[in-house]
C-alpha positions as CSV (number, residue, x, y, z in Angstrom):
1,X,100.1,86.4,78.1
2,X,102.7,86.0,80.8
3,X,103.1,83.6,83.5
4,X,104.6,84.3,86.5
5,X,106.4,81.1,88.8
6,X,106.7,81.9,92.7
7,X,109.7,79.9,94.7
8,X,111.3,80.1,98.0
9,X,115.0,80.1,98.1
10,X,115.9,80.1,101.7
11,X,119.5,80.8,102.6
12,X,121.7,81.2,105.4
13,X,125.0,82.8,105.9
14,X,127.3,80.9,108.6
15,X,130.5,83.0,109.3
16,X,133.2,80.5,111.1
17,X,136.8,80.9,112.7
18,X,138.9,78.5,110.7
19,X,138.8,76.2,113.9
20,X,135.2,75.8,113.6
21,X,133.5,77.8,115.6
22,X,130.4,79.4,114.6
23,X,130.7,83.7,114.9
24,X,127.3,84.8,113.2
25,X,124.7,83.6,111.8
26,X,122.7,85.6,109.5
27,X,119.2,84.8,107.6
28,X,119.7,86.0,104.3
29,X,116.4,84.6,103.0
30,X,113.9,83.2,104.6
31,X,112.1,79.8,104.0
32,X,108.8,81.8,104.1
33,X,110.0,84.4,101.6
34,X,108.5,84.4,98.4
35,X,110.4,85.4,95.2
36,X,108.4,85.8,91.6
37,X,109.8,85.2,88.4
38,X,107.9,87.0,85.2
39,X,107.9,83.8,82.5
40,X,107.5,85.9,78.8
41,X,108.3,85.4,75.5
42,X,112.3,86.6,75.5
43,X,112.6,84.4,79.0
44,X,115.6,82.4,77.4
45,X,117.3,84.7,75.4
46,X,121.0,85.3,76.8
47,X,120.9,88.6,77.2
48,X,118.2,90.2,79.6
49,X,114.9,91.7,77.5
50,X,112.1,93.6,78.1
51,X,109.2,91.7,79.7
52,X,107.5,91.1,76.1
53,X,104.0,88.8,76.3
54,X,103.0,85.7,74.6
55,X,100.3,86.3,71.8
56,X,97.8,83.7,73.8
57,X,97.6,81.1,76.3
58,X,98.2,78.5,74.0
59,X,101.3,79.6,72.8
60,X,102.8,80.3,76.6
61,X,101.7,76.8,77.6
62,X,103.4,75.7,74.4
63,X,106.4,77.4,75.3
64,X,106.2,76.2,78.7
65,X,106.3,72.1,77.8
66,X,108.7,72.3,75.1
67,X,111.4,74.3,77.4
68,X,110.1,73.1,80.7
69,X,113.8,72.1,81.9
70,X,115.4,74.6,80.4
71,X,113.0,77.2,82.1
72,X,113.5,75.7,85.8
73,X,117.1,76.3,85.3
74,X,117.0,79.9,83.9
75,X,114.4,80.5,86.7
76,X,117.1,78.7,89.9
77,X,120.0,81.1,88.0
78,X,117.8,84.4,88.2
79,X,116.3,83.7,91.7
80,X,119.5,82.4,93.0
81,X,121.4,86.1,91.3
82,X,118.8,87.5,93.6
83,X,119.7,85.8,96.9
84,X,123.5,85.5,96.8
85,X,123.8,89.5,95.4
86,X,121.9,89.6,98.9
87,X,124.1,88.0,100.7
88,X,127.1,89.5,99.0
89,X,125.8,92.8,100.4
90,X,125.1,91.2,104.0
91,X,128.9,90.6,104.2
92,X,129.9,93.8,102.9
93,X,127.7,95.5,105.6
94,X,128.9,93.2,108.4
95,X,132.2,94.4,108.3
96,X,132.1,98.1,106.8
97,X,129.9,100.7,107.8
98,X,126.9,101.8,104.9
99,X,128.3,104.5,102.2
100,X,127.2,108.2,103.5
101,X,128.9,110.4,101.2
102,X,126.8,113.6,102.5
103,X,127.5,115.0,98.6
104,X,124.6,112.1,97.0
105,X,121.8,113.7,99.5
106,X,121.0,116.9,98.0
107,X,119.8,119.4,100.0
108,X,116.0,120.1,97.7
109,X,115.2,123.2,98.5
110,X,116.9,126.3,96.2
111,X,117.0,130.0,97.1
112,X,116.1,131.8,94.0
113,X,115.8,135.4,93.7
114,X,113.4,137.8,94.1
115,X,110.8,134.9,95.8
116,X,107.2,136.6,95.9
117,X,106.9,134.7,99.5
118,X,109.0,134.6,103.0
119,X,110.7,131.1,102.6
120,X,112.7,131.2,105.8
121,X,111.4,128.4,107.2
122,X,112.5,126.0,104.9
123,X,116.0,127.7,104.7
124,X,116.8,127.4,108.2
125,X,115.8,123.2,107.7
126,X,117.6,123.3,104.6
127,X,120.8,124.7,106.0
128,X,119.9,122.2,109.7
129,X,119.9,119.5,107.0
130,X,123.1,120.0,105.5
131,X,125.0,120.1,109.3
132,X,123.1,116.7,109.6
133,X,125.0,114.9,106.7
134,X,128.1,116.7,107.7
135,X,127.9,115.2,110.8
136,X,127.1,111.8,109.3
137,X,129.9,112.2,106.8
138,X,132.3,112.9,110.0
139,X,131.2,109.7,111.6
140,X,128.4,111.1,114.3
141,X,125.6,109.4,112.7
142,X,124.0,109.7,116.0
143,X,124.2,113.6,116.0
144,X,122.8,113.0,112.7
145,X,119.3,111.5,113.6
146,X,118.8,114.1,116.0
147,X,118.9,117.2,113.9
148,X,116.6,115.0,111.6
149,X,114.3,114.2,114.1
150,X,114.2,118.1,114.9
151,X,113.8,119.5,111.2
152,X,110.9,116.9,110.6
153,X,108.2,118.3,112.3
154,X,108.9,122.1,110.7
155,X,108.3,120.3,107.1
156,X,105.4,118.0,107.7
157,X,103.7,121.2,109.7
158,X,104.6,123.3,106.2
159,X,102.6,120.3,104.3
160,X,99.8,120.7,106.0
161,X,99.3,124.4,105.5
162,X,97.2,125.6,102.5
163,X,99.1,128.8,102.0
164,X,100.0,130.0,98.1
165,X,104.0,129.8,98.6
166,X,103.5,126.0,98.7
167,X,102.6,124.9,95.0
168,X,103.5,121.4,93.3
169,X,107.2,122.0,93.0
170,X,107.7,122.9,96.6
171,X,105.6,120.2,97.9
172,X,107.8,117.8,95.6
173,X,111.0,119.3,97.1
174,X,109.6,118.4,100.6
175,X,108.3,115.3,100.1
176,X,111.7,114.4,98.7
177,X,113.6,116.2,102.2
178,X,111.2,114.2,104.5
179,X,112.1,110.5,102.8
180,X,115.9,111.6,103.2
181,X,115.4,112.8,106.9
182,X,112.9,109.6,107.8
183,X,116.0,107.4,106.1
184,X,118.2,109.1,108.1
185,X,116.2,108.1,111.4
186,X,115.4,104.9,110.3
187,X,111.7,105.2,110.1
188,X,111.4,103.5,106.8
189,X,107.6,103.0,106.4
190,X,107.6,106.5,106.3
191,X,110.5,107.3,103.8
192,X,108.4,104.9,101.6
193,X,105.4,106.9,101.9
194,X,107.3,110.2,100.8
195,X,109.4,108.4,98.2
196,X,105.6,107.0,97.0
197,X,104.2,111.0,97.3
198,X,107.6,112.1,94.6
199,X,107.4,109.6,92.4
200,X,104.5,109.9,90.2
201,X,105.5,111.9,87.0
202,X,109.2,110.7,87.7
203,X,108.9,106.9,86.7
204,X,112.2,106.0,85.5
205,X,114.0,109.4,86.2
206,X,117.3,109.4,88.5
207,X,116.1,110.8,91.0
208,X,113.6,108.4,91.9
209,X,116.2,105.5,91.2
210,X,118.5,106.9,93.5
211,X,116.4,107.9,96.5
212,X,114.6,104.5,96.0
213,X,118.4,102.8,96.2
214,X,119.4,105.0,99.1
215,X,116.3,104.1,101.3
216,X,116.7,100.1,100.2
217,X,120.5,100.9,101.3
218,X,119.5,101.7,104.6
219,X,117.2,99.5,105.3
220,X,118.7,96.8,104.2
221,X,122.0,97.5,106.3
222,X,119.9,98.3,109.7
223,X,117.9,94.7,109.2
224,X,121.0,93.4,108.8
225,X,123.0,95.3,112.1
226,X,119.4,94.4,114.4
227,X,120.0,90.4,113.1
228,X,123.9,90.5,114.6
229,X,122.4,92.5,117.5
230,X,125.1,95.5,116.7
């Protein structure tokens, strides 16, 4: 059995000039935003543990009234961890630029030797895509978006085709280029959806934590630039 406790946290971050005066203000968490807190058998232990269940109801409620103040306050430390890590990141973000080092992208796609089919296609977006990180690692993110928005529509066409040159592995190797290049142009529903296409049969593996962490990255840092209107 587990139990799970729901809580909002609300929080807002008020940058000042030492005389005063208000510069920013940034939501960091809203008073409608709902945060959820697994309650299991390790919950108090001082190190973090595995989510590991009650045997039965009885002996979660159990747990639950002996511990009941010593839970609220393990539960304010973990949700609170949560919010001011946010807000830690918010001011990191408000005054540097998000990391692009073009080298954590990967470019998918490998030329191997002696391929039975004409792969051309996906070469020529392969070698678009690395001039797109070079230009983000220079500073032109703008120059950036655009080749992505122009390589997109060559890999989603290639998705759609039934042909034999696109089997599991190269469908996998798209879906992971289209989640970058939908990062990359901010159109995160749809980096979800790819990143969601990858994943199953990778649970756990780096490269679905890292593509998961660069599109939360993102995201999180273009919220934040739309909130200061920059």
């Amino acid at each position: 059995m587990l139990g799970d406790y729901t809580c909002n946290f609300p929080l807002k971050l008020i940058v000042k000039k030492p005389t005063g005066e208000v510069l920013q203000t940034v939501e960091v968490a809203s008073d409608k935003e709902v945060f959820t807190i697994t309650l299991h058998k390790d919950f108090l232990s001082a190190t973090e543990m595995p989510v590991n269940p009650f045997f039965s109801e009885l002996s979660l409620t159990d747990f639950e009234s002996f511990n009941k103040s010593t839970i609220q306050r393990k539960l304010e430390e973990k949700v609170g961890k949560q919010v001011f890590g946010r807000m830690a990141t918010y001011i990191g973000y408000m005054y540097n630029s998000v990391n692009s080092y073009r080298e954590v992208y990967g470019y998918g796609f490998v030329k191997l030797k002696n391929r039975p089919y004409d792969y051309s296609d996906l070469d020529s977006a392969v070698a678009h895509y690395k001039i797109a990180l070079d230009s983000m690692h220079n500073g032109n993110f703008e120059a950036c978006k655009t080749i992505c928005q122009g390589i997109k529509p060559t890999l989603e066409k290639v998705l759609q085709s039934n042909e034999p040159r696109i089997d599991k592995g190269v469908k996998e190797t798209i879906y992971y280029n289209l989640s970058h290049l939908n990062l990359l142009t901010l159109n995160f529903d749809e980096a979800w959806k790819y990143y969601n296409l990858i994943v199953p049969g990778y649970e756990g593996a780096t490269m679905e934590y890292e593509l998961k962490r660069r599109i939360t990255l993102f995201q999180t840092y273009y919220k934040l630039k739309a909130q200061l209107g920059k």
